[in-house]
C-alpha positions as CSV (number, residue, x, y, z in Angstrom):
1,X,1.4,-1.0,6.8
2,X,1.7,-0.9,10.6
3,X,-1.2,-0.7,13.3
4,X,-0.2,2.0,15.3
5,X,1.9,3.9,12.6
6,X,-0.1,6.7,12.5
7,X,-0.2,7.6,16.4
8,X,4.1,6.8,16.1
9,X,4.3,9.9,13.7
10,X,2.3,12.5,16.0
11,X,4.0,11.3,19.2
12,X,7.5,11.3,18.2
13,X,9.9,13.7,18.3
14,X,8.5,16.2,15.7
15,X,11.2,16.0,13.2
16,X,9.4,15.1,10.1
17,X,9.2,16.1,6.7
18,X,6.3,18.5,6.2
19,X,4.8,16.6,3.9
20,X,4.9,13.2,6.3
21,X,3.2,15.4,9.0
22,X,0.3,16.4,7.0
23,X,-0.1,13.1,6.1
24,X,0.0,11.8,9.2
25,X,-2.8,14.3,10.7
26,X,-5.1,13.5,7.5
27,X,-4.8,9.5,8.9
28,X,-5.6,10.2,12.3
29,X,-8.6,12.6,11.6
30,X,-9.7,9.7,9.1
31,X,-9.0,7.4,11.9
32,X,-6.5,5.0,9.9
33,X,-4.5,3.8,11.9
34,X,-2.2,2.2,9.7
35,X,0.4,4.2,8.4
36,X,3.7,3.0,8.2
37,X,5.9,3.4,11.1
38,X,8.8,6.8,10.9
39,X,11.5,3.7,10.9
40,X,10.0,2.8,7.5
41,X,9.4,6.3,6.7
42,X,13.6,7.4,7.2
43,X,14.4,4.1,5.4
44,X,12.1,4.9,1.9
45,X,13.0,8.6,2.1
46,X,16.8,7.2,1.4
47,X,16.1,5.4,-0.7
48,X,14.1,7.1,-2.8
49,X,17.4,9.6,-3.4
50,X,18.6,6.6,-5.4
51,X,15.7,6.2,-7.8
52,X,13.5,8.3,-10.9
53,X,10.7,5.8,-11.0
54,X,9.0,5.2,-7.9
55,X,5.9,3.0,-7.3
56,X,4.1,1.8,-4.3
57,X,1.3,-0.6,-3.2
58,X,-1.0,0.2,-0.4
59,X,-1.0,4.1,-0.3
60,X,-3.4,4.6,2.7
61,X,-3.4,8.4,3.7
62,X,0.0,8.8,1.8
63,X,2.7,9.0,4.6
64,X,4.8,6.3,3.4
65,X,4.6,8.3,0.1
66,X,5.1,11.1,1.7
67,X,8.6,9.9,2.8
68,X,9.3,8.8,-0.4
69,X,8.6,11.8,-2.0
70,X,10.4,14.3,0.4
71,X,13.6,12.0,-0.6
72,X,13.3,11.7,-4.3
73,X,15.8,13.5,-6.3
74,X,14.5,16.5,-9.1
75,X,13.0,15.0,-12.1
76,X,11.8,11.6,-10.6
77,X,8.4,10.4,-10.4
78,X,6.4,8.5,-8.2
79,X,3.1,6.4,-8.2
80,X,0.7,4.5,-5.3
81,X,-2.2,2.5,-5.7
82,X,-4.7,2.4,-3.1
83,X,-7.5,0.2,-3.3
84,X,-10.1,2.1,-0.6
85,X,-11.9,5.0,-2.3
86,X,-12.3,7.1,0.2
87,X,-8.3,7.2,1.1
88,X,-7.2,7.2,-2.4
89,X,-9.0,10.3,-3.0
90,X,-7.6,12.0,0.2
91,X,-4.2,11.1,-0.5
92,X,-4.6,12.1,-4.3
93,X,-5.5,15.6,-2.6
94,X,-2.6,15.8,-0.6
95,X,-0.1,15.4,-3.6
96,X,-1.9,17.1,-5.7
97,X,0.4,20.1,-5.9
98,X,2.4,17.9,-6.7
99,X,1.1,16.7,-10.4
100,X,2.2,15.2,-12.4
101,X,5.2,13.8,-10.5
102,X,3.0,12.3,-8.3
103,X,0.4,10.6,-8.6
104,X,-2.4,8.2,-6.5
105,X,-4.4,5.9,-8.4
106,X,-7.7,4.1,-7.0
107,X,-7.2,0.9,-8.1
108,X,-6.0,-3.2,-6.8
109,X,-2.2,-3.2,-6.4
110,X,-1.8,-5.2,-9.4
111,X,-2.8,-2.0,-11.3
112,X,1.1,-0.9,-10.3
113,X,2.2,-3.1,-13.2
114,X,1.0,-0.9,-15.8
115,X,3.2,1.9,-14.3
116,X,6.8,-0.1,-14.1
117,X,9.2,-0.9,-14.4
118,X,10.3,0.9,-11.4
119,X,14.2,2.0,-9.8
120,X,12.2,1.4,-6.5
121,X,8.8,-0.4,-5.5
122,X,7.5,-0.7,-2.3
123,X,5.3,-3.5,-1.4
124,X,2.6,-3.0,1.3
125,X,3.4,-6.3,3.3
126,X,-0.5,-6.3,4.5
127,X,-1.8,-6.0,1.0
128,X,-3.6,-9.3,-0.7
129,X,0.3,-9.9,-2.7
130,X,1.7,-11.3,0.4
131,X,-1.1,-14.2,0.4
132,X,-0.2,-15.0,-2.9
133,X,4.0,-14.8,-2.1
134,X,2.7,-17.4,1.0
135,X,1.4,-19.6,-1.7
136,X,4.8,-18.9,-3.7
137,X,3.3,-17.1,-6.6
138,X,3.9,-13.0,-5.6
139,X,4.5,-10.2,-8.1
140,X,7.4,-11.0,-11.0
141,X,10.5,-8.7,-10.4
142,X,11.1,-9.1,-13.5
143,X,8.1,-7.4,-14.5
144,X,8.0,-4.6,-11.7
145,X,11.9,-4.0,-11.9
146,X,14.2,-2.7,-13.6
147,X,17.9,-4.9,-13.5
148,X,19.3,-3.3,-10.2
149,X,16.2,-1.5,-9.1
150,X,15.1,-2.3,-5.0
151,X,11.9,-3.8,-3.9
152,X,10.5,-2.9,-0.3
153,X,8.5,-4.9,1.5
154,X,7.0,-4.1,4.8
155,X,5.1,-5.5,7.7
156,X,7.5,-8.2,9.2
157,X,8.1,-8.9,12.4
158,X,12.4,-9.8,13.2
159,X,13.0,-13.4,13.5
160,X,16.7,-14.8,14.0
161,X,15.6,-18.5,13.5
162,X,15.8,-20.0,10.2
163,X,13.4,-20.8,8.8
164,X,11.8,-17.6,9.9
165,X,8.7,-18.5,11.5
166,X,5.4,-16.5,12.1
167,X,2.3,-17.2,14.0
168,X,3.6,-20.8,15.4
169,X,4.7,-21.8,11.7
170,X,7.5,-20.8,8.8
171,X,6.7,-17.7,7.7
172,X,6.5,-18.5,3.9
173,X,5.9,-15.2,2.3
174,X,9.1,-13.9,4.2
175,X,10.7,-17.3,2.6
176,X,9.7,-16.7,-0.6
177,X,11.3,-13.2,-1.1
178,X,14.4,-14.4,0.9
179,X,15.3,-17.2,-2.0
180,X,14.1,-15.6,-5.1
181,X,16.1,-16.7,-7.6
182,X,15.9,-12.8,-9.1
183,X,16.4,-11.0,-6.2
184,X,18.9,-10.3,-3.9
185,X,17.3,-9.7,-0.4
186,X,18.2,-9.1,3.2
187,X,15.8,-8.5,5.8
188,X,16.7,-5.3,8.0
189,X,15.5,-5.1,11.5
190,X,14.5,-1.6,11.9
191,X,13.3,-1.9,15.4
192,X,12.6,-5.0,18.2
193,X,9.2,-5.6,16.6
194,X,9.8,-4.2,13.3
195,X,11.4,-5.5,9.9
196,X,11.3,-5.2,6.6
197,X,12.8,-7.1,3.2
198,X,14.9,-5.1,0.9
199,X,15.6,-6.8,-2.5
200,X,18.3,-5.6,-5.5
201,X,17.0,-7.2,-8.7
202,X,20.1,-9.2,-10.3
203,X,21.6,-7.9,-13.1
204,X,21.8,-10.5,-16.1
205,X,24.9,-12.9,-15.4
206,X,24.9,-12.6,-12.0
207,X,26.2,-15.2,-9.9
208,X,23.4,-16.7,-8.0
């Protein structure tokens, strides 16, 4: 999730995926400003190539989705939760065609669970988990991921002082991914105000 992601698609050079436009123009008519930004969008649609099970958190009006679906690979499937009625059902009407690869559930995000494990989960960094990761206690990886599969997780702002800091303090739900003991995870500037947290679930007998 990022204010202003939606107005970023329809202003920007007009190279995207048909599916991320359509998208795009069902969150502005809705007025939801917060689609994920196109950075985010190019990074998900490459990684999705890499994956068969996809799952995401957060699904808005479905561009992020969008991305990821334009880049998943024949035969893979994807799933989104969306906790808002009214843009669950929209998105679930823009994939539709696509059934049942894809699919948009109306539900909390911990409703993904039930879906996993996944190759590749993407983590709205606005969505309630984040709170929890602040207080240490976010999703399991274990539980979401398969051993090597990627987590995403969005919303971050770049910081090149450790720790990381947000809002005049440490930024503890950044911290909290960055030393998970089941992860390993890098933190990818994708722009000067924009980052994200991409994490490879360790395979057993890694080295920590």
């Amino acid at each position: 999730m990022s204010y202003d992601g939606t107005r970023a698609h329809l202003t920007g050079p007009g190279d995207l995926p048909p599916l991320v436009e359509r998208a795009a123009r069902t969150a502005r008519h809705l007025g939801f400003p917060y689609s994920c930004r196109p950075e985010q969008g190019r990074l998900l649609r490459a990684l999705a190539a890499g994956a068969r099970r996809i799952g995401e958190t957060g699904t808005g009006c479905g561009v992020g989705l969008a991305w990821l679906v334009s880049g998943m690979p024949r035969g893979a499937t994807a799933v989104s939760v969306e906790r808002d009625e009214t843009r669950a059902a929209t998105a679930a009407a823009l994939f539709a065609e696509l059934a049942p690869a894809v699919a948009v559930e109306c539900a909390d995000w911990t409703a993904i669970a039930a879906h996993g494990p996944f190759d590749l989960l993407v983590l709205d960094g606005g969505g309630r988990h984040k709170t929890a990761a602040e207080a240490g206690a976010g999703p399991d990886p274990a539980d979401l991921l398969r051993p090597g599969g990627v987590l995403v997780i969005d919303d971050f702002t770049p910081s090149p002082a450790w720790p990381p800091r947000y809002d005049g303090g440490p930024d503890q739900a950044r911290m909290h991914w960055l030393g998970h003991p089941a992860l390993r995870t890098v933190e990818l500037p994708l722009a000067p105000d924009l980052a994200v947290l991409v994490a490879t679930r360790r395979l057993e007998g890694d080295a920590p």
